[in-house]
C-alpha positions as CSV (number, residue, x, y, z in Angstrom):
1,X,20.2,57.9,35.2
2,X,21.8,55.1,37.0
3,X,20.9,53.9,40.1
4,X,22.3,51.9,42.4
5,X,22.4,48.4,43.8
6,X,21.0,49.7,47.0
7,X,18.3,51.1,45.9
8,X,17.2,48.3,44.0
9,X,18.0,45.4,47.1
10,X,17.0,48.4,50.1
11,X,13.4,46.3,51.3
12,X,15.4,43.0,50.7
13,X,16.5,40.8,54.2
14,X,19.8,40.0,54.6
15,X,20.7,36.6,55.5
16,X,23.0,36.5,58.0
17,X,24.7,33.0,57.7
18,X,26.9,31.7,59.9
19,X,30.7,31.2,58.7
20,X,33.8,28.7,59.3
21,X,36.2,31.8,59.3
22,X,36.0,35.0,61.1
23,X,35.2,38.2,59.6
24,X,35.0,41.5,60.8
25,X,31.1,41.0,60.7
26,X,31.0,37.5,61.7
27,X,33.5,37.5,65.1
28,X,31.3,35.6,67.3
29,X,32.8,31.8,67.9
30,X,30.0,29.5,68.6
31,X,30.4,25.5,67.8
32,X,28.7,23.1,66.2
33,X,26.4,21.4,69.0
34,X,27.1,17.7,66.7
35,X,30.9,18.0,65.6
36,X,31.9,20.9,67.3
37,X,33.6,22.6,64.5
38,X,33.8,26.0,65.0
39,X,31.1,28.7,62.9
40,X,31.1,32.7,63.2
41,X,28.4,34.5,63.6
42,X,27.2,38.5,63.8
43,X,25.5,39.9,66.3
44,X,22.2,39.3,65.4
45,X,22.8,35.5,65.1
46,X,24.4,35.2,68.6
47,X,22.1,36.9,70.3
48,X,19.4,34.3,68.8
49,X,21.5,31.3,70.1
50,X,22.1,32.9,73.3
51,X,18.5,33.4,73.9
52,X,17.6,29.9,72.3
53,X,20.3,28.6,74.9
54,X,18.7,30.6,77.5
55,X,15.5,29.0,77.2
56,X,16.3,25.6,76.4
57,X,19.9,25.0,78.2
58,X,21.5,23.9,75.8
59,X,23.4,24.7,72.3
60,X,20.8,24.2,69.5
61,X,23.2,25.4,67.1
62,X,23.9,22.4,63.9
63,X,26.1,23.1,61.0
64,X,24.9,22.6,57.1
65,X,26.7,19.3,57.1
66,X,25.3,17.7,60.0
67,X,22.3,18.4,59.3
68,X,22.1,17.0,55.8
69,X,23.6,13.7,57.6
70,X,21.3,14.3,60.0
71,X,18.3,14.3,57.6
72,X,20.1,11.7,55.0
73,X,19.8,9.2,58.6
74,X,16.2,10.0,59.3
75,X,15.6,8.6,55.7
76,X,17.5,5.5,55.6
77,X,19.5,6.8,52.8
């Protein structure tokens, strides 16, 4: 009997990563809060920024890239 991938990944969390393109998923524009390139992001994701903006002010939001230079800085590499 074969079963399906569902049923195998159906306890698992999806990561919901933000993307440089829009999807139907991902539709939600928010920018990079370093080099303002622009990232998508579902639902779920906005609504975390939005309420992370909500309590701090300001867009907390860093892309992949900036953050390894980011990091890369912090060690004198």
């Amino acid at each position: 009997m074969q079963r399906s991938r569902s049923e195998f990944d159906g306890d698992r969390q999806r990561r919901h990563l933000p993307l440089e393109y829009e999807t139907a998923e991902n539709r939600f524009e928010i920018p990079c809060s370093m080099c303002g390139t622009k990232y998508y992001f579902d639902e779920n994701g906005k609504l975390d920024l939005e309420t992370a903006m909500a309590e701090g002010g300001e867009n907390n939001f860093v892309c992949v890239e900036c953050e390894a230079d980011e990091e890369m800085a912090a060690h004198g590499n």
